[in-house]
N, C-alpha and C positions, 0 to 999 in steps of 0.2 A: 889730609884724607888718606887713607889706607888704599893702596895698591891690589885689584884684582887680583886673585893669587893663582895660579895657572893650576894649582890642586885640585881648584873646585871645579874643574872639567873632569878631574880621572872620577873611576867610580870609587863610589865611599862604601866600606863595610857597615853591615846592619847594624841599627842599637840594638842592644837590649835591652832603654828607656820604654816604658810602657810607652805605647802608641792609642792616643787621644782619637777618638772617632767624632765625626762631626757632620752639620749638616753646615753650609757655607754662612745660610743666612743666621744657623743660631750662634754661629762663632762670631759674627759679626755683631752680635746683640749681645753677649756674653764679653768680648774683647775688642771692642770699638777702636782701640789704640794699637793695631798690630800689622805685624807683616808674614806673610806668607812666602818660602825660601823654597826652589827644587832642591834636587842634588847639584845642580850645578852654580848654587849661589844667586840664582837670579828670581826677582819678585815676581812667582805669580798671585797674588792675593793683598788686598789690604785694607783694613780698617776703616770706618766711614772716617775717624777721626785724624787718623793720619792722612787721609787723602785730603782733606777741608787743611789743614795746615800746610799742604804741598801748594794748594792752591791750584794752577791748571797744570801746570809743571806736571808731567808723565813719569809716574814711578813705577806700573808694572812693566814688568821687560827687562825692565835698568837690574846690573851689581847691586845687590846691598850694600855692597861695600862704597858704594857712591852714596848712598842715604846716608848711612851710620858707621861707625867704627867702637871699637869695644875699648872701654879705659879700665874695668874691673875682670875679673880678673887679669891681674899685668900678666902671666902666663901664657896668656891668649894668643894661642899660635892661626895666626887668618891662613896659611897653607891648609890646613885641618877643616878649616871652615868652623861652624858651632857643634857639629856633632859629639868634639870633645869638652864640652859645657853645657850639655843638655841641663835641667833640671836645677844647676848653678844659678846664684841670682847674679845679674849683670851690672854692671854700669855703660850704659851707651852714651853718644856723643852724635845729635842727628847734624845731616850735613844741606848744604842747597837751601837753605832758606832765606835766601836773597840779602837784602841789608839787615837783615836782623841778627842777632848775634845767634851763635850755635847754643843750644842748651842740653844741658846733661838731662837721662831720662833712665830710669832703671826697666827692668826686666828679665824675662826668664826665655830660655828657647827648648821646645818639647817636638818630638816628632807626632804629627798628625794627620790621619786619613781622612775621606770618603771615599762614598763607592768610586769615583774617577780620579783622584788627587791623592799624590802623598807629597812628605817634605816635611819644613822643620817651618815651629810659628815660630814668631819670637814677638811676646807678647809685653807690651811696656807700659810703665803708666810715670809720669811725674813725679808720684811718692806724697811727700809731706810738702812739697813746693810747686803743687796746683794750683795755689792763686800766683803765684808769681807768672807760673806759666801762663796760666789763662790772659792776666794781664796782658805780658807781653806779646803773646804769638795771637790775640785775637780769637779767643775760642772760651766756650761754655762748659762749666762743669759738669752738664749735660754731655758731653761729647765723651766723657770718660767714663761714662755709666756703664755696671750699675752702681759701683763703689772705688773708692782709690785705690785700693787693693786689687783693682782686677786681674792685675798680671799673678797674683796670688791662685787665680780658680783653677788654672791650669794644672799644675800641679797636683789638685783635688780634684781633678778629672781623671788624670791620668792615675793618680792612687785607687780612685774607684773604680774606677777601671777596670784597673790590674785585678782587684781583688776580686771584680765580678768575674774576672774570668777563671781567676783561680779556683775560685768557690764552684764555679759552672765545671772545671777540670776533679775538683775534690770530687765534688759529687758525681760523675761520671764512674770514678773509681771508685767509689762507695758503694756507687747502683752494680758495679762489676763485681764488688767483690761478694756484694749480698749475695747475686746471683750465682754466684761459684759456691756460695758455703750451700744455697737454698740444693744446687743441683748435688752437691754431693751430699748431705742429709738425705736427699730421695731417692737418690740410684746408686749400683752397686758400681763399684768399681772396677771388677773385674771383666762384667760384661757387659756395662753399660745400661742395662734394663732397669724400670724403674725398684727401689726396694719395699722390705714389707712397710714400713711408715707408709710411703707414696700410695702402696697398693688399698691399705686397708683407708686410706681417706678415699680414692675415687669408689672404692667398692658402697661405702657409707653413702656417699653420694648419689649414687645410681642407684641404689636399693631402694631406696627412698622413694623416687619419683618413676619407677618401671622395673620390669622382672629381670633378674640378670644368670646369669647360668658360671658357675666357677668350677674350672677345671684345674687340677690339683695334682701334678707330676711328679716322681719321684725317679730318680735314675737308678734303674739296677747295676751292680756289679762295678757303680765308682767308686766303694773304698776297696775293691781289688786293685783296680791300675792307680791308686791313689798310694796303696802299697807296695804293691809289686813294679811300677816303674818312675813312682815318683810323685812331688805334690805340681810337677810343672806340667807334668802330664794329667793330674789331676783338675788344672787350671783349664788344659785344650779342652780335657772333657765337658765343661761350664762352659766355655767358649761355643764348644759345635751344639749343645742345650740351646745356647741363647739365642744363637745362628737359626734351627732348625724349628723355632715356635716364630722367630721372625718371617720364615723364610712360608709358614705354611697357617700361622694367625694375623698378622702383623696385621693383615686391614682390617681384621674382622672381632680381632679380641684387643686388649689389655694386658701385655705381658709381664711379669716382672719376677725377679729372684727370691724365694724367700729365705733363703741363707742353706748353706750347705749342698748339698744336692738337691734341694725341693724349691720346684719353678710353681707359675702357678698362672692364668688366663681369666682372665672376667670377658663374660660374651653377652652383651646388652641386647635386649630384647630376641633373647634367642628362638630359634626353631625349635622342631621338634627334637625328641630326644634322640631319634636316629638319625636325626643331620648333625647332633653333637657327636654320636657315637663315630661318625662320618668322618668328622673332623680329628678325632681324636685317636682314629685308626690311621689317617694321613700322617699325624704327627709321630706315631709308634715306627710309622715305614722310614719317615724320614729323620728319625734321631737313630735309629736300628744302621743306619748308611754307616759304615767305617771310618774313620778319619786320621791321617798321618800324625803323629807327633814326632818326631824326630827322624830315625828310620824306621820306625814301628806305626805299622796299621792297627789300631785299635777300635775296639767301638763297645757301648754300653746298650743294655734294655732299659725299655721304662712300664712303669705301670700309673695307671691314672684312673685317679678318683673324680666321681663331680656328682654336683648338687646344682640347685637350681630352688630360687625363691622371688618373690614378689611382694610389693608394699603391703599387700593382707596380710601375706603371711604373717608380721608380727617379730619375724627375725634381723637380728643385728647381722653388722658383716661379721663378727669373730662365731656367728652361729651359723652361717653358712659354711665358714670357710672349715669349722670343726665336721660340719656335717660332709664333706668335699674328702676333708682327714678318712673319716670314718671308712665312705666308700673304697680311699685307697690302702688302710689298712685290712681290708677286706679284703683287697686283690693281694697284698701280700701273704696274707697267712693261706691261702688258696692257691699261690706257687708264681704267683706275679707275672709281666708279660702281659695284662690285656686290658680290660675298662670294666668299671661297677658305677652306675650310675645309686647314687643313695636313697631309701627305699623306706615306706615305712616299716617293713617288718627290719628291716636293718639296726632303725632306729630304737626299735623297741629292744633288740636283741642289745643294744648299746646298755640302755636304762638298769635293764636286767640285770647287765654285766658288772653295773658302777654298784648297783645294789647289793649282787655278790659280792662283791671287792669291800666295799663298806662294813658289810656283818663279818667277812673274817679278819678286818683291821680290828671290830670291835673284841671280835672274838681270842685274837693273841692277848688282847690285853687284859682279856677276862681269864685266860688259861684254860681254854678249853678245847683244845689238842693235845690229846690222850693219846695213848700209848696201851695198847691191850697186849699183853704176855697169851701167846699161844704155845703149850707145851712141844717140844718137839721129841715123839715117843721111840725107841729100836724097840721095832716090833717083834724081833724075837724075846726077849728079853723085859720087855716094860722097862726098861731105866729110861729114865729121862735126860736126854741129851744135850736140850739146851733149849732156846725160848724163839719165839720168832715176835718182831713186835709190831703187831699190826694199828696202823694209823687212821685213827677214828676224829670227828670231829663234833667233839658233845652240843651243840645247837640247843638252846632252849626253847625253843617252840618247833624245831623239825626232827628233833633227837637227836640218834646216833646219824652222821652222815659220812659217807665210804667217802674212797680218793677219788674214783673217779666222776661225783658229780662237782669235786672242787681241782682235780690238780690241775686242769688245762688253766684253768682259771687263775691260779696260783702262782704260774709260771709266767703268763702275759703279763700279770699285774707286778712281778719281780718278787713274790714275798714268798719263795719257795724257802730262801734259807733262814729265812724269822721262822717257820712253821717246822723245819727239821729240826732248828733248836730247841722247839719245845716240844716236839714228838720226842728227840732222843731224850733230853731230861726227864721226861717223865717216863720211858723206859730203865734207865736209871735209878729212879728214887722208886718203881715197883720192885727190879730187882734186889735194892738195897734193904725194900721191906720182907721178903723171900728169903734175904739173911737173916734177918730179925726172929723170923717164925723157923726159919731153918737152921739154927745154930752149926750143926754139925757139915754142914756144904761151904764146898771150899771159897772162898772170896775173890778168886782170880775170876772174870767173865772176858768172852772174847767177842769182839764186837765187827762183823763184819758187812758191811753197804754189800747190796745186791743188787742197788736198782740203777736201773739204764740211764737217769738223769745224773747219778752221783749223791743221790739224796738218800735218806732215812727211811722214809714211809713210802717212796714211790713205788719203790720195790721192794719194801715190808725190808724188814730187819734179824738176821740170826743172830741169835747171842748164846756163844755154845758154853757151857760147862768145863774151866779148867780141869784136863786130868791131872 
């Protein structure tokens, strides 16, 4: 018989054997042949089977090491106890069975919980030499149900186990990381607000099912200190934006970045147009406030646009939020700094504008931006000095049309230098025909811009006569 080992009193470091959960009575129905070990070596728990072979003889309380002793592995240090052979198959050797002789018995030892117990099983079965056993020690093959192998389930418990929980830990971190990719796809990094992805789905949403009101910001004078003192300082500027629509919508709107300087507000079932105007004068006072970036006191204007629509309406959220555009490119060409809520004549002035813009895309391509030679006379003298070249625009259904019902037009839409180039060319190829009929005039011309934009036509064109 193996010698208590005075070890199994110190405390034992944890396994890192998966740990078996259990209820007492399904372990008992599951491993009828076993023992149940504290940390200190001693039996609290045991098998129906092993108790009916003990007979009345008292085995909870007692050493294991008074019941049994290990023959397999020979390594088997009893100071250690079984923690350093969890999972290892055994060979044991049970003991106190009166006049009958000792009989060899295999098994495994695993660490096992419930909610009030832990410790180590150590689950056994006979193996291939169950009818001997049975024979001899007076017991039923009933006794070692469900199968011979039961000290094998163990194991399979505790694999399932483990893997339940790993799988239950995977996905934990799966669900964490979804949610990391999901929050940074919808908000902006820099200021935490939601971005335009995020925004343009809640706006789709709301538009839908009730009227919504979108307010439309734009920061004055951030590519000055974006310039002039930096892009970090450009950064605070975003910063006190995002602070200052939180700090004066947060409960009341939808905040979020739509990239660059332009923030923007959805406000569900809004009020009247002068409670928006209300709100949106609050938020002019409180981004207008200065704010430190390093040593430097800085601060920006804003100007804001908004519209406002409802499920009849019939519009998308990219048609409000154009329409929202609209109103605050309004307030900037009007000197920026205050609110345009978007209007129907707004609108119309819009249509108008894209209509413009369309017939003179048609029209560059048709070449029909001309160039008229106006002589330019010395009045004492009649000689002719040189040409001045005035910028018409041949229109086939409106005729000749001046600069000024197209250059303002010209210039917002960016096509002033397409329409110079074909104004000067076709200044050009009049004066090259003016040689033609003019043989005896000299071929040098001087060609000088007058106009205030830097263009051709804006401010007509001299073309003097080399002396």
């Amino acid at each position: 018989m193996q010698p208590q080992p005075d070890a199994m009193e110190q405390e034992r470091e944890p396994s890192d054997k998966p740990v078996v959960a259990f209820a007492p009575y399904d372990l008992g129905q599951i491993l009828p042949f076993f023992l149940m070990i504290n940390d200190s070596g001693i039996v609290t728990n045991a098998g129906r089977a092993i108790l009916k072979l003990f007979g009345d003889e008292k085995i909870i309380g007692r050493s294991v090491f008074e019941i049994l002793s290990v023959k397999k592995p020979r390594r088997f240090d009893p100071t250690n106890g079984f923690r350093d052979v969890l999972g290892q198959r055994l060979r044991l050797e049970l003991h106190g069975l009166g006049a009958l002789a000792t009989s060899d018995i295999f098994g495994m030892a695993f660490p096992a919980a419930n909610h009030d117990t832990a410790g180590i099983v150590i689950a056994a079965t006979p193996g291939v030499n169950v009818g001997s056993f049975v024979e001899t020690h007076g017991l039923r093959v009933s006794d070692f149900g469900p199968a011979d192998g039961s000290a094998d389930l163990l194991p399979l418990l505790a694999m399932q186990s483990d893997m339940l929980e790993d799988s239950k830990k995977q996905s934990k971190r799966l669900r964490e990381a979804r949610d990391a990719a999901e929050r940074l796809a919808n908000h902006d990094a820099l200021t935490g607000l939601p971005n335009r992805r995020a925004f343009m789905k809640k706006l789709s949403v709301a538009l839908a099912i009730q009227s919504v009101a979108v307010v439309h910001i734009d920061l004055d004078r951030f590519k000055e200190i974006n310039d002039s003192y930096g892009h970090a300082a450009g950064d605070a500027a975003l910063k006190h934006a995002a602070e200052a629509m939180t700090d004066i919508l947060g409960g009341l709107a939808y905040c979020a970045r739509l990239g660059g300087d332009e923030f923007v507000a959805m406000i569900e079932a809004p009020e009247a147009d002068i409670v928006l105007h209300q709100l949106s004068e609050a938020l002019i006072a409180r981004l207008s406030d200065p704010f430190m970036h390093e040593s430097e006191l800085l601060s920006v204007g804003v100007s804001i646009g908004m519209a406002r629509a409802g499920p009849a309406s019939g519009l998308t959220a990219d048609d409000i939020l154009h329409q929202a555009d609209l109103a605050l490119y309004s307030v900037k060409r009007s000197g920026r700094g205050h609110i345009q809520m978007c209007t129907p004549a707004l609108l119309n002035e819009q249509l108008a504008f894209q209509s413009l813009i369309s017939e003179m895309r048609r029209g560059l391509a048709e070449q029909e931006f001309k160039a008229y030679l106006q002589h330019q006379v010395e009045a004492r003298t009649g000689r002719v000095l040189g040409f001045e070249a005035l910028a018409r625009w041949n229109h086939p259904d409106r005729g000749v049309i001046t600069p000024p019902h197209f250059l303002q037009e010209a210039e917002r839409a960016g096509l002033m230098q397409e329409i110079d180039k074909q104004i000067r060319s076709s200044a050009l190829d009049a004066l090259r025909m003016r040689q033609i009929d003019h043989p005896d005039t000299k071929d040098k011309f001087e060609c000088n811009n007058q106009g205030s934009h830097g263009s051709l036509f804006s401010g007509n064109a001299y073309l003097g006569l080399a002396e």
